[in-house]
mmCIF file of the N, C-alpha and C atoms, coordinates in Angstrom:
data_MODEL
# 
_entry.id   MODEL 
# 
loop_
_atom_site.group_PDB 
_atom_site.id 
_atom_site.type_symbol 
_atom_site.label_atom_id 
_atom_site.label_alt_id 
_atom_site.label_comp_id 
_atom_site.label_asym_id 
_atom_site.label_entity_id 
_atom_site.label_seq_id 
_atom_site.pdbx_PDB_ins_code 
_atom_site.Cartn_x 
_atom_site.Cartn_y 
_atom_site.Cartn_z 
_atom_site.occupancy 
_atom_site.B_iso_or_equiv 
_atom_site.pdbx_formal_charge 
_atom_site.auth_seq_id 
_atom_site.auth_comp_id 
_atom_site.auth_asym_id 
_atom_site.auth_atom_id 
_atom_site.pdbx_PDB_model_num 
ATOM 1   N N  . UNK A 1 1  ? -15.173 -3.853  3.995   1.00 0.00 ? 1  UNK A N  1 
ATOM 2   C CA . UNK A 1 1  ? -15.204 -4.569  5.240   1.00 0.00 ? 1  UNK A CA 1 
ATOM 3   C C  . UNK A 1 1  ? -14.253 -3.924  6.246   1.00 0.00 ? 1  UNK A C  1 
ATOM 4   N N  . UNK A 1 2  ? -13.364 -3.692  5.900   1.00 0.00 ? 2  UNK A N  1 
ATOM 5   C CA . UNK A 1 2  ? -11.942 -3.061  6.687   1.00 0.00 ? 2  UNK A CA 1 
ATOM 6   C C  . UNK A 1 2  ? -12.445 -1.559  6.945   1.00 0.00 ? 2  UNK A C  1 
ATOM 7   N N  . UNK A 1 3  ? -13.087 -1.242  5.963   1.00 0.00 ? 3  UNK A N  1 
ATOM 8   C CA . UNK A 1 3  ? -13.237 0.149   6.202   1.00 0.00 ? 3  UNK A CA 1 
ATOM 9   C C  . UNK A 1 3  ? -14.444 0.834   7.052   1.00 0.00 ? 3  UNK A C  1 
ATOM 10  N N  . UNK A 1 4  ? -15.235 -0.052  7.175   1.00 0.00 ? 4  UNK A N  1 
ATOM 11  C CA . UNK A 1 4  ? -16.855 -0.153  7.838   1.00 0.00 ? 4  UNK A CA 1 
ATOM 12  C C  . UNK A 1 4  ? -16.268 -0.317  9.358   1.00 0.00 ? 4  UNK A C  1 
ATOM 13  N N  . UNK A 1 5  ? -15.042 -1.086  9.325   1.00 0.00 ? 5  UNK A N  1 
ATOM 14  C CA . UNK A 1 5  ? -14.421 -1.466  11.001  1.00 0.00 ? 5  UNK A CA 1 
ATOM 15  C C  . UNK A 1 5  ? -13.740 -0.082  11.566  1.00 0.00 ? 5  UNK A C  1 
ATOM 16  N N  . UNK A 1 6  ? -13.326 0.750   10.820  1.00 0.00 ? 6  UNK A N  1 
ATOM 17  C CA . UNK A 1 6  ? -12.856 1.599   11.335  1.00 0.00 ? 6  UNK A CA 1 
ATOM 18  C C  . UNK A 1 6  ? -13.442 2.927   10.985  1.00 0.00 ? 6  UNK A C  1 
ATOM 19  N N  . UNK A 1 7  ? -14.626 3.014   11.461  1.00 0.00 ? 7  UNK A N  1 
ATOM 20  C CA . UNK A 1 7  ? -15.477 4.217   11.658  1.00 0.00 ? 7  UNK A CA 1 
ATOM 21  C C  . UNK A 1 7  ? -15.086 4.916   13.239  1.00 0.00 ? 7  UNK A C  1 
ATOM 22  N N  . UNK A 1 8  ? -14.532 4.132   14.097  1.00 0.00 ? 8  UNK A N  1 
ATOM 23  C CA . UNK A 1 8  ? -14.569 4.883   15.124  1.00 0.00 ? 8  UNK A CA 1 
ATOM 24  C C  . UNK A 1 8  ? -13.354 5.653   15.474  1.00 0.00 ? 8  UNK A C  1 
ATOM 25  N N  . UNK A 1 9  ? -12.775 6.187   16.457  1.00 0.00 ? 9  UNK A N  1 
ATOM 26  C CA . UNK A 1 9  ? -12.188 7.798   16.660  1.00 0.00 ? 9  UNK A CA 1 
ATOM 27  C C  . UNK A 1 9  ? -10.851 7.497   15.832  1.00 0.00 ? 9  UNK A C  1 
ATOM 28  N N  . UNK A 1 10 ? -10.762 8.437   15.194  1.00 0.00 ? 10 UNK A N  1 
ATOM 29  C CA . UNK A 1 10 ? -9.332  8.669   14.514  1.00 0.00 ? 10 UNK A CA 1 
ATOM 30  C C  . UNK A 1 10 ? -8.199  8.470   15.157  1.00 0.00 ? 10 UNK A C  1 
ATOM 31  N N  . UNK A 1 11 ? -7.878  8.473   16.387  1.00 0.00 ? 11 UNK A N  1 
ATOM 32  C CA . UNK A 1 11 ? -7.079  7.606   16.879  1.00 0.00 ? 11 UNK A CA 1 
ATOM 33  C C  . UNK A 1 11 ? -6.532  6.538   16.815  1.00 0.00 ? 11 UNK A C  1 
ATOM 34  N N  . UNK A 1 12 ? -7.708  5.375   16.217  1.00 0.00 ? 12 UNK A N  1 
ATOM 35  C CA . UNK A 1 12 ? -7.256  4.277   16.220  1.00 0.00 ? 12 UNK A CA 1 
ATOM 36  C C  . UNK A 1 12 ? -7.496  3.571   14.407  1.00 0.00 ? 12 UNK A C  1 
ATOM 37  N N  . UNK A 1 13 ? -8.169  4.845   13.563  1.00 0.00 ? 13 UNK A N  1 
ATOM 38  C CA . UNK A 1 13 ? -7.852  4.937   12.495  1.00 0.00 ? 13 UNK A CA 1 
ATOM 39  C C  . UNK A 1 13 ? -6.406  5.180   11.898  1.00 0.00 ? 13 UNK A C  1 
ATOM 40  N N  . UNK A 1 14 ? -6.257  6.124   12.297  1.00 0.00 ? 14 UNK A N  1 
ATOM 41  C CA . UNK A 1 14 ? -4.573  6.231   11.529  1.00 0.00 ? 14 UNK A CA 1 
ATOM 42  C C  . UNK A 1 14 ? -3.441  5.429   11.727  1.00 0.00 ? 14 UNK A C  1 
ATOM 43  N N  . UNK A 1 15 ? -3.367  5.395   12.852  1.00 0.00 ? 15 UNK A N  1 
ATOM 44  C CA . UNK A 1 15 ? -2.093  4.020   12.151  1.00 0.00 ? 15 UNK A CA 1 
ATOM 45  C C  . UNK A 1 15 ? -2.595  2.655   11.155  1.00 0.00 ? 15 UNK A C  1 
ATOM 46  N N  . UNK A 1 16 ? -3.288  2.418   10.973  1.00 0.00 ? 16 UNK A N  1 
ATOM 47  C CA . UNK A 1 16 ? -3.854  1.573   10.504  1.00 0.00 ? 16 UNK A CA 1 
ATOM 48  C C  . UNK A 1 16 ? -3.900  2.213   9.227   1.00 0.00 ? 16 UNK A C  1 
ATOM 49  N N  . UNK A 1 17 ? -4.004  3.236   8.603   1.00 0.00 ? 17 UNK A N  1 
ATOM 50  C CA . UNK A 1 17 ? -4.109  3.968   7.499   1.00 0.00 ? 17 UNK A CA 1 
ATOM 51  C C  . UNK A 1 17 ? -2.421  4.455   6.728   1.00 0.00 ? 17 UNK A C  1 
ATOM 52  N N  . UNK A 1 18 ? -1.543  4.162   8.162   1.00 0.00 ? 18 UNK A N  1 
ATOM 53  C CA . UNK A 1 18 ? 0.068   4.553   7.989   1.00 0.00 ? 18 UNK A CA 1 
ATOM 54  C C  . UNK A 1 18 ? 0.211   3.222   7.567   1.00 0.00 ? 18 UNK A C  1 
ATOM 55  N N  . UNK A 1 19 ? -0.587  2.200   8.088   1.00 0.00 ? 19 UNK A N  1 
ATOM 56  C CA . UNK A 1 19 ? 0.555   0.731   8.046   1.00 0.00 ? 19 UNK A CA 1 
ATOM 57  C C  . UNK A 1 19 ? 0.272   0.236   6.618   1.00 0.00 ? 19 UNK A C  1 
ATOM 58  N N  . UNK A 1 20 ? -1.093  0.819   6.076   1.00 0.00 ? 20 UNK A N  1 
ATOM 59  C CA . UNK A 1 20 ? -1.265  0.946   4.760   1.00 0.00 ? 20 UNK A CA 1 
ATOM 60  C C  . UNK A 1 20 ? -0.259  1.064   3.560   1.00 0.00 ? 20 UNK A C  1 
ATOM 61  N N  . UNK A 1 21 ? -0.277  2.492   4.102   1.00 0.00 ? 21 UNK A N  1 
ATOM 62  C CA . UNK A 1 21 ? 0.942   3.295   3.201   1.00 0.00 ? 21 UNK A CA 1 
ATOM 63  C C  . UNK A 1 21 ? 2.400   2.914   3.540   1.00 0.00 ? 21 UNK A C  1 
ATOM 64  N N  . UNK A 1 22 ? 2.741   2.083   4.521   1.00 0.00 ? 22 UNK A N  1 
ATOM 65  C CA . UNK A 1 22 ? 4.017   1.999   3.954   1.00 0.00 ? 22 UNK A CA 1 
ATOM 66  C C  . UNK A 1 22 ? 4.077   0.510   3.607   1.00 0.00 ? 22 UNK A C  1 
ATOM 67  N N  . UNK A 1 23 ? 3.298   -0.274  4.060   1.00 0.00 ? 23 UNK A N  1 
ATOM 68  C CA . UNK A 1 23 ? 3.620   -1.650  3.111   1.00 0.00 ? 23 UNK A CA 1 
ATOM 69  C C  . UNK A 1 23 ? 3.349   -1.367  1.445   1.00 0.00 ? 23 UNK A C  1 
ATOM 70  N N  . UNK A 1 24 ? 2.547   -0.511  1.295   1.00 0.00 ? 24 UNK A N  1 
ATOM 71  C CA . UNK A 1 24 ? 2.725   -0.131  -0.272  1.00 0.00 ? 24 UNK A CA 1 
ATOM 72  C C  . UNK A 1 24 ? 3.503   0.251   -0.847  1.00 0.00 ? 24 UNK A C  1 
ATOM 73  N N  . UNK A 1 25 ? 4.715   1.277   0.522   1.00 0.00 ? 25 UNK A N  1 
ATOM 74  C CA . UNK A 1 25 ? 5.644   1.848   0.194   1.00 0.00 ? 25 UNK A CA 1 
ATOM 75  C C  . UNK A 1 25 ? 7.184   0.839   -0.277  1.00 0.00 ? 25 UNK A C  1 
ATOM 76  N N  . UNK A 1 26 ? 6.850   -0.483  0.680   1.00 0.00 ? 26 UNK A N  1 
ATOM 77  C CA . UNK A 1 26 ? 7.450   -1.192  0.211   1.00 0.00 ? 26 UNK A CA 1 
ATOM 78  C C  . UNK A 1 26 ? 7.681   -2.193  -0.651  1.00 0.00 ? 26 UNK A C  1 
ATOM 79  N N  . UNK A 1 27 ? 6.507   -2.203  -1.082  1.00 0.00 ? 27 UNK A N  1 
ATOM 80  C CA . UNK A 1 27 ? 6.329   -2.774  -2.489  1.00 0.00 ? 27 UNK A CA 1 
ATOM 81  C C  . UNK A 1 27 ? 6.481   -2.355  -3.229  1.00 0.00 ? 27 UNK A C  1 
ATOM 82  N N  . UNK A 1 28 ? 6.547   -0.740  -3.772  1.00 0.00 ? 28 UNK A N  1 
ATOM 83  C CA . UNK A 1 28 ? 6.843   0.271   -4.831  1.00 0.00 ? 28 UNK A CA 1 
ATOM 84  C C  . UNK A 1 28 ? 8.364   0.437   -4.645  1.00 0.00 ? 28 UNK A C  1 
ATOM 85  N N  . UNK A 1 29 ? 9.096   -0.313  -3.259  1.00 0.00 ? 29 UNK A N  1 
ATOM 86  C CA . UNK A 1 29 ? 11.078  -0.376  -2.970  1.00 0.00 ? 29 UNK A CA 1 
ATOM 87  C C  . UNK A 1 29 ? 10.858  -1.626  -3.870  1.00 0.00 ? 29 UNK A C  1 
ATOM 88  N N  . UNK A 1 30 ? 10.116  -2.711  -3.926  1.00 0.00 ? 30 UNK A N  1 
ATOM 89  C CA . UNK A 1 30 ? 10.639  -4.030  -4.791  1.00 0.00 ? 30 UNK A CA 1 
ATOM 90  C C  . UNK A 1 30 ? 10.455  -3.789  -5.894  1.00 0.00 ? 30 UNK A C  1 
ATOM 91  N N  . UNK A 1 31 ? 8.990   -3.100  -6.093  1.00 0.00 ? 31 UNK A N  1 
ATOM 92  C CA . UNK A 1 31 ? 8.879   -2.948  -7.619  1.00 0.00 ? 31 UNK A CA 1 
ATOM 93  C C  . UNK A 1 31 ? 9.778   -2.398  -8.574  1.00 0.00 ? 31 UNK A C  1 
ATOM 94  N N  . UNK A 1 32 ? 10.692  -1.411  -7.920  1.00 0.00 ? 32 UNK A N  1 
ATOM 95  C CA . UNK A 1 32 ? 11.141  -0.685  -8.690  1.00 0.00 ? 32 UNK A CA 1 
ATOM 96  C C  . UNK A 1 32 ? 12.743  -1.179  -8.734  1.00 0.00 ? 32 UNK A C  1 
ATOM 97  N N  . UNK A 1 33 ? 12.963  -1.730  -7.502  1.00 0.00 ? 33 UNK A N  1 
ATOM 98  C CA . UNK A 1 33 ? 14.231  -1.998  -7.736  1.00 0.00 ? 33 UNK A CA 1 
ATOM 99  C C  . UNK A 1 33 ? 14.160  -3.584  -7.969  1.00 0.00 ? 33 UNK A C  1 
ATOM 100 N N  . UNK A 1 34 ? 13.332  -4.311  -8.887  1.00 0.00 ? 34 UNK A N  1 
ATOM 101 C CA . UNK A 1 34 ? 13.042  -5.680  -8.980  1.00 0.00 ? 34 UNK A CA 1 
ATOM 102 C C  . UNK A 1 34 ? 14.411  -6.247  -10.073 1.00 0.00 ? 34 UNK A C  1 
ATOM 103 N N  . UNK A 1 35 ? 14.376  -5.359  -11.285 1.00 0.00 ? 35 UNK A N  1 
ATOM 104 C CA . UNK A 1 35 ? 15.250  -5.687  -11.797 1.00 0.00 ? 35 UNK A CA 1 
ATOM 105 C C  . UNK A 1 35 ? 16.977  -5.757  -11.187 1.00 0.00 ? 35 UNK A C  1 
ATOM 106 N N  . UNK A 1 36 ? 17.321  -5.238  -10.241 1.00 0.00 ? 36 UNK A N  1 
ATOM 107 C CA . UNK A 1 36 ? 18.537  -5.225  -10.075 1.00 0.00 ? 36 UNK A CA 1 
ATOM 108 C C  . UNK A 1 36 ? 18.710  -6.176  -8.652  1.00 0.00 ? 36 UNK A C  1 
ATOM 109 N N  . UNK A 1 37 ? 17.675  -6.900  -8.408  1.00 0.00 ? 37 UNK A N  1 
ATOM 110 C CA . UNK A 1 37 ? 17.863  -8.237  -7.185  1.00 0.00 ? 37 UNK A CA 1 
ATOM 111 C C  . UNK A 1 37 ? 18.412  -9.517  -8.452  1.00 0.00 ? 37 UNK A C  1 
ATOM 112 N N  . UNK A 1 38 ? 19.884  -10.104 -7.916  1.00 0.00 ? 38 UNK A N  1 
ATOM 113 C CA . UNK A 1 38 ? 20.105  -10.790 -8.747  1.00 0.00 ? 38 UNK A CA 1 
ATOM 114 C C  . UNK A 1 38 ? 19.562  -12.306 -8.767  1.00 0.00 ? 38 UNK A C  1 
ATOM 115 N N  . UNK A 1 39 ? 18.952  -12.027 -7.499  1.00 0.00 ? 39 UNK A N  1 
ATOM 116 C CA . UNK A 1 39 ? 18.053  -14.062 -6.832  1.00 0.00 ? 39 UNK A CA 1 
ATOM 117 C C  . UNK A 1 39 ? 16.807  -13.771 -8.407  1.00 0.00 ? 39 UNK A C  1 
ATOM 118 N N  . UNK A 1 40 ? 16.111  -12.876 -8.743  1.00 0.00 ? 40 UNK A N  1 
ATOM 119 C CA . UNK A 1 40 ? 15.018  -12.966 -9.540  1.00 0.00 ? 40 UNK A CA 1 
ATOM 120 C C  . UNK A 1 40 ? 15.305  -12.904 -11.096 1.00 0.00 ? 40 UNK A C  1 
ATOM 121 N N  . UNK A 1 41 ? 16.796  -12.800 -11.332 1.00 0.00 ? 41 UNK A N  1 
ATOM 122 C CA . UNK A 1 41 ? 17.293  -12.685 -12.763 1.00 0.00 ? 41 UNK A CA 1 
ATOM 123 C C  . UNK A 1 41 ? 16.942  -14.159 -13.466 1.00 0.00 ? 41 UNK A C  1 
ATOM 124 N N  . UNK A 1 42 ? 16.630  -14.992 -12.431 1.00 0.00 ? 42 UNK A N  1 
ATOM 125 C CA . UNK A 1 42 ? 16.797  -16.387 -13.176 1.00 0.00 ? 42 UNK A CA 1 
ATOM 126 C C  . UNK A 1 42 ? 15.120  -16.534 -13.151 1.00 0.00 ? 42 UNK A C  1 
ATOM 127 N N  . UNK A 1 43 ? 14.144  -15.976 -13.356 1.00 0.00 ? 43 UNK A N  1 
ATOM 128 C CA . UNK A 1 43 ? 12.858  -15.778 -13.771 1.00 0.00 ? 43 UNK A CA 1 
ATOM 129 C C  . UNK A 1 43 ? 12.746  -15.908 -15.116 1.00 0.00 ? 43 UNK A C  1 
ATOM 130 N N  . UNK A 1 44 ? 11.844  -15.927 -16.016 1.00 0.00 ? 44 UNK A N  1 
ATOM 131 C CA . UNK A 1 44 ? 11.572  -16.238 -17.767 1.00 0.00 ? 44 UNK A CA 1 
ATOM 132 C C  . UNK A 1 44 ? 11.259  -14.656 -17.721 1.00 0.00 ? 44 UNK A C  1 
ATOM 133 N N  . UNK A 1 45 ? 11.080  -13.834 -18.318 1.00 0.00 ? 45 UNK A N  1 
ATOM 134 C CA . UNK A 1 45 ? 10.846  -12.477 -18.947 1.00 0.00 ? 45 UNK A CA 1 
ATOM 135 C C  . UNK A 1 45 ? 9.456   -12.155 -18.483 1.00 0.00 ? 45 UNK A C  1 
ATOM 136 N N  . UNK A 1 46 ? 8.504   -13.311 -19.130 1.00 0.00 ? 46 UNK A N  1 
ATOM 137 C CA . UNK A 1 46 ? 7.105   -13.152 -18.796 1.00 0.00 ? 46 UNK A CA 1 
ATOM 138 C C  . UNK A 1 46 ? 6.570   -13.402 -17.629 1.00 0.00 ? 46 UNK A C  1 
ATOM 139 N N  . UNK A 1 47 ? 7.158   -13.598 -16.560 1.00 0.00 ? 47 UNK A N  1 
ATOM 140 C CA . UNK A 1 47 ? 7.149   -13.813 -15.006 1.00 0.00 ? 47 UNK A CA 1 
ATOM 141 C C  . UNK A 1 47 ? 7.739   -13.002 -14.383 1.00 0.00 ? 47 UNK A C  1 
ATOM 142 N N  . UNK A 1 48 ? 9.025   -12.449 -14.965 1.00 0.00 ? 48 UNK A N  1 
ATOM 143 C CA . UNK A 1 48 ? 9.558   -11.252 -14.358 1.00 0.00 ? 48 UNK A CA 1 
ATOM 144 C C  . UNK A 1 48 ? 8.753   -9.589  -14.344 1.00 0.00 ? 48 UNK A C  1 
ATOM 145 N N  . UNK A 1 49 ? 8.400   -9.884  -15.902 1.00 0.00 ? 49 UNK A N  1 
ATOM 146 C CA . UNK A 1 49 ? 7.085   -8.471  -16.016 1.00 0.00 ? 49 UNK A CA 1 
ATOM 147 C C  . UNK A 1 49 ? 5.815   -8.493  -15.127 1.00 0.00 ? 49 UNK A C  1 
ATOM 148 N N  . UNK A 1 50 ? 5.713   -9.777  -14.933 1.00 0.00 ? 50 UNK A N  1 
ATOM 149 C CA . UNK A 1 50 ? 4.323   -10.201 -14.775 1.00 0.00 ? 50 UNK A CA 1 
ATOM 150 C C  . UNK A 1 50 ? 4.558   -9.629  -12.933 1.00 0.00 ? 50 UNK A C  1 
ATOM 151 N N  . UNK A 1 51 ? 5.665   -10.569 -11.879 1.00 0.00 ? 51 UNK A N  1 
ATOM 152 C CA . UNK A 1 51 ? 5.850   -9.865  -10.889 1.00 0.00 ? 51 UNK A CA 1 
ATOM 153 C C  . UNK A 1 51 ? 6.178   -8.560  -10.819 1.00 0.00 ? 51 UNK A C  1 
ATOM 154 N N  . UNK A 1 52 ? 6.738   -7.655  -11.382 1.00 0.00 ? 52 UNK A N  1 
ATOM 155 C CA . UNK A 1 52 ? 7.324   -6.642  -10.846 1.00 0.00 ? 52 UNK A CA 1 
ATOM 156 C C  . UNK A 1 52 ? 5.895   -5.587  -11.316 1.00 0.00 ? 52 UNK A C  1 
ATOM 157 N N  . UNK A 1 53 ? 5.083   -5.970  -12.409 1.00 0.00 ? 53 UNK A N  1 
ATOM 158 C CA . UNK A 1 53 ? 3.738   -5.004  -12.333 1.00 0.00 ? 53 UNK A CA 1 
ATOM 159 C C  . UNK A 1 53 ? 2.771   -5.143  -11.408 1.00 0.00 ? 53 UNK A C  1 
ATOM 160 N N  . UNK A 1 54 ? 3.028   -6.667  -10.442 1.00 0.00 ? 54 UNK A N  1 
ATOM 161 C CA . UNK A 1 54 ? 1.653   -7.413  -9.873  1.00 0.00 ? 54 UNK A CA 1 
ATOM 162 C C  . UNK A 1 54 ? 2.397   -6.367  -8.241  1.00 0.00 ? 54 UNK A C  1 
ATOM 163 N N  . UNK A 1 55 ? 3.963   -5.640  -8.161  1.00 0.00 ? 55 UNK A N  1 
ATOM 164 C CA . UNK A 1 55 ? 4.042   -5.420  -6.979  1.00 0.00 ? 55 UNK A CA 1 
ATOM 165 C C  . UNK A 1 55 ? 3.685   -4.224  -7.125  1.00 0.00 ? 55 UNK A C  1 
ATOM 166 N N  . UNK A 1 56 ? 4.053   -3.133  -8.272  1.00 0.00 ? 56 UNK A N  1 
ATOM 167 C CA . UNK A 1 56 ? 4.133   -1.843  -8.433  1.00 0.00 ? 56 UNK A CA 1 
ATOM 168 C C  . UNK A 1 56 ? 2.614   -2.054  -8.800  1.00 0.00 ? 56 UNK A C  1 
ATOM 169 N N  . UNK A 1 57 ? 1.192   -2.108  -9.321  1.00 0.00 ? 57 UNK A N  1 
ATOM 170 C CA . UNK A 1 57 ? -0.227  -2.023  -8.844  1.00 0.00 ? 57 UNK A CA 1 
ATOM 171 C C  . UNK A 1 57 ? -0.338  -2.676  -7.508  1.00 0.00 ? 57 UNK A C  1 
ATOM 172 N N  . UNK A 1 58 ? -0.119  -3.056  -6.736  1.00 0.00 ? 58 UNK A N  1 
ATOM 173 C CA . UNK A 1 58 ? -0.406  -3.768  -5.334  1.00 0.00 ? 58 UNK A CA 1 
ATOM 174 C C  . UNK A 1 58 ? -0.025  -2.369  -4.442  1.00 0.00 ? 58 UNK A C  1 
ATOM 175 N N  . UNK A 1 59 ? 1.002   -1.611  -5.008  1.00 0.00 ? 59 UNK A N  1 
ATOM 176 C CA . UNK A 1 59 ? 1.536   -0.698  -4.107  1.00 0.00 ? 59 UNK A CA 1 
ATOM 177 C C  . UNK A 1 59 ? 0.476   0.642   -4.232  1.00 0.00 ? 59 UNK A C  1 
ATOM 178 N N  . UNK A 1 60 ? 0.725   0.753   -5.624  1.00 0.00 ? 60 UNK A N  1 
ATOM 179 C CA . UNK A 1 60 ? -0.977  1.803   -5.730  1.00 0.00 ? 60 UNK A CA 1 
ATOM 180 C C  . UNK A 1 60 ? -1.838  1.651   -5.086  1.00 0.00 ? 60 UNK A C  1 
ATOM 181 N N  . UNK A 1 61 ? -2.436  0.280   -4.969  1.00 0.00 ? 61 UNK A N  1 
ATOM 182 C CA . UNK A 1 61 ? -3.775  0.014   -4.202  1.00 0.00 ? 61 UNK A CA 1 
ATOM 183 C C  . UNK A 1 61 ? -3.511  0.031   -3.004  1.00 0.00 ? 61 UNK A C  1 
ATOM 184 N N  . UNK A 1 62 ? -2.383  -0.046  -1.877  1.00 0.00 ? 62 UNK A N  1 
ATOM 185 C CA . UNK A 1 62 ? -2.237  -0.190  -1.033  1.00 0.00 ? 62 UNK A CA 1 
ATOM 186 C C  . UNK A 1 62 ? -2.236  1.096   -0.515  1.00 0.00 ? 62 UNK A C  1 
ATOM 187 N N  . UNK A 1 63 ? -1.247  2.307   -1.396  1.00 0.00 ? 63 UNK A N  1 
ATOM 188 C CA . UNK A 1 63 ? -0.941  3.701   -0.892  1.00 0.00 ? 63 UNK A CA 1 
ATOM 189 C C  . UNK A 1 63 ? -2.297  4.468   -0.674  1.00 0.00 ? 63 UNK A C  1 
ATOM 190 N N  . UNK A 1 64 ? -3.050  3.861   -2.054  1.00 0.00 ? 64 UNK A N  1 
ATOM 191 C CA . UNK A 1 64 ? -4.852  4.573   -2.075  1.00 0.00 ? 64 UNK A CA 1 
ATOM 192 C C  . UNK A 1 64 ? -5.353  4.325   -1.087  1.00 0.00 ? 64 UNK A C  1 
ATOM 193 N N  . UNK A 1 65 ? -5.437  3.069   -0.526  1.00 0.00 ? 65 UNK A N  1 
ATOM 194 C CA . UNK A 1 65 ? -6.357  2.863   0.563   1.00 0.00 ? 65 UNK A CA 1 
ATOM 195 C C  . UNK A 1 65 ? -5.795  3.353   2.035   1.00 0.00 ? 65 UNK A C  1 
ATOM 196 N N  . UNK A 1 66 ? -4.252  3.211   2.064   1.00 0.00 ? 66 UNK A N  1 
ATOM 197 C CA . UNK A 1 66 ? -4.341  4.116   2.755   1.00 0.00 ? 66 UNK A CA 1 
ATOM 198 C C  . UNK A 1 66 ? -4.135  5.974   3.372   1.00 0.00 ? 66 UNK A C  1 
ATOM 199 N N  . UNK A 1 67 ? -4.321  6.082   2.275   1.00 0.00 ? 67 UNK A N  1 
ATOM 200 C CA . UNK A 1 67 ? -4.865  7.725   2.031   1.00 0.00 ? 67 UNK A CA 1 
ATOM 201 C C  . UNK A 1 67 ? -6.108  8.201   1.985   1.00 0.00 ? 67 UNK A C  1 
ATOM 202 N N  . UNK A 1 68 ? -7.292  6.966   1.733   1.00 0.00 ? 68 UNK A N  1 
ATOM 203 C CA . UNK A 1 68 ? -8.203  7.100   2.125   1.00 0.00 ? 68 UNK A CA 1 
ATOM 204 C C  . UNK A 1 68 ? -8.498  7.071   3.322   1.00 0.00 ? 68 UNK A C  1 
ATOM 205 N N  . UNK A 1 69 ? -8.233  6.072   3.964   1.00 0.00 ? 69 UNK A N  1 
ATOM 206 C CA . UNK A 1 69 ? -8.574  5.926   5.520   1.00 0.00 ? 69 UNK A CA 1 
ATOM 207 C C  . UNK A 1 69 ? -8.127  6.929   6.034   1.00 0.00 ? 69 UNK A C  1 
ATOM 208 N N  . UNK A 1 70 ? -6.384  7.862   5.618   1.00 0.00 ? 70 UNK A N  1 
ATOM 209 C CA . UNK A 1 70 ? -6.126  8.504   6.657   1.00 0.00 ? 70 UNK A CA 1 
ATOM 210 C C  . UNK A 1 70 ? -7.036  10.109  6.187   1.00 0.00 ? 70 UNK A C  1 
ATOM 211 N N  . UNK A 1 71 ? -7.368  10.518  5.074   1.00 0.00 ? 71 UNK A N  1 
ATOM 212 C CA . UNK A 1 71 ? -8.458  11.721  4.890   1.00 0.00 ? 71 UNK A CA 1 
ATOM 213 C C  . UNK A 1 71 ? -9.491  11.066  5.374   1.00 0.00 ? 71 UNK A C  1 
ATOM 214 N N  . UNK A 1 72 ? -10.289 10.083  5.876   1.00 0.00 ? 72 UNK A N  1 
ATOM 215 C CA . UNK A 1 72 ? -11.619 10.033  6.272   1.00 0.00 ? 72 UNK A CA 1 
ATOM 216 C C  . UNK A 1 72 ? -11.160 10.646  7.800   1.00 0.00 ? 72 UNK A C  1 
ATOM 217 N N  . UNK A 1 73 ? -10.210 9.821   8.407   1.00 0.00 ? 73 UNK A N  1 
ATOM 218 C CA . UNK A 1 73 ? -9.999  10.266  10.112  1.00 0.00 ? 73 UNK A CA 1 
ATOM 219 C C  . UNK A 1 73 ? -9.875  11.561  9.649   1.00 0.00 ? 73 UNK A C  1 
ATOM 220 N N  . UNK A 1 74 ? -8.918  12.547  8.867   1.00 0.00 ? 74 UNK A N  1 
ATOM 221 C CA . UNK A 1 74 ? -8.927  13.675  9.075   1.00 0.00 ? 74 UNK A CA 1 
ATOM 222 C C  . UNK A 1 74 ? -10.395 14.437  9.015   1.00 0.00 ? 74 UNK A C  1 
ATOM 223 N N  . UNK A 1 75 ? -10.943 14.006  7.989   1.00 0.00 ? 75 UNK A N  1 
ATOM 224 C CA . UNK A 1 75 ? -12.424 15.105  8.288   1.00 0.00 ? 75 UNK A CA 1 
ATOM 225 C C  . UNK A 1 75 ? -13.248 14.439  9.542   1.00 0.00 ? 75 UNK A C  1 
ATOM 226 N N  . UNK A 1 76 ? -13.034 13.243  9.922   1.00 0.00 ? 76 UNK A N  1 
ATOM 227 C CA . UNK A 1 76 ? -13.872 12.961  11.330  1.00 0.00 ? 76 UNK A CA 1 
ATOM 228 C C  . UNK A 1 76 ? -13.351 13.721  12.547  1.00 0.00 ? 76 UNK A C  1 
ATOM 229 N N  . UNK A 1 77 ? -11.810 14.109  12.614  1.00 0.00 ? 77 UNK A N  1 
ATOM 230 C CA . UNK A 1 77 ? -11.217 15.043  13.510  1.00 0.00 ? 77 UNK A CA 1 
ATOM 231 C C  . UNK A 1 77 ? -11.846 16.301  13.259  1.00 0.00 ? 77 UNK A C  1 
ATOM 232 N N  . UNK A 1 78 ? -11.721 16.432  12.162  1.00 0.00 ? 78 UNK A N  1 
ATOM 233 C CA . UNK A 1 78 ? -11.960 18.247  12.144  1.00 0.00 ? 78 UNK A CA 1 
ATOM 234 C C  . UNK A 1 78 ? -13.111 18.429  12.493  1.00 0.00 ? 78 UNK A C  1 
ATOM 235 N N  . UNK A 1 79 ? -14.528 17.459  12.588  1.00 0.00 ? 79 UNK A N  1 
ATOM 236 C CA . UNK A 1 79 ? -15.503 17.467  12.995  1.00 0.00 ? 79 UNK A CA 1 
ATOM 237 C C  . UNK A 1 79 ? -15.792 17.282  14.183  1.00 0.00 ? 79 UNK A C  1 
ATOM 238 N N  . UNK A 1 80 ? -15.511 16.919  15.154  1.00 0.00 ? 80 UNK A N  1 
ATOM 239 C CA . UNK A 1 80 ? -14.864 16.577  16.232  1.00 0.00 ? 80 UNK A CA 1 
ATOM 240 C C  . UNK A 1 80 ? -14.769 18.479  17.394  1.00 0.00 ? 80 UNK A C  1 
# 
């Protein structure tokens, strides 16, 4: 759906493809540094695993998609 919306000029593809990648980017800053926030130490074990994998895959999917969007604008530029 998101991606069907932004067929038109790469211009107004890429940031939209940046804002992608770095909210993923900042979810892969929580994921990784999840264990050492001391507000989430008081979590059960199986809630603590359970968030810190649900941020670090959220961040994958987020970085993918937007690396996709931003290689589609690039070959629509180069065509261009």
């Amino acid at each position: 759906m998101i991606l069907s919306k932004l067929q038109g000029p790469p211009a107004k593809t890429v940031p939209v493809g940046m804002l992608f990648v770095a909210v993923g980017m900042m979810f892969l800053v929580l994921g990784i540094s999840w264990q050492k926030l001391p507000a989430l130490a008081q979590l059960w074990p199986d809630q603590n695993d359970f968030l810190r994998g649900f941020c670090l895959g959220f961040a994958i999917v987020m970085e993918t998609t937007g690396l996709v969007i931003n290689v589609a604008a690039a070959k629509s530029r180069q065509t261009l």
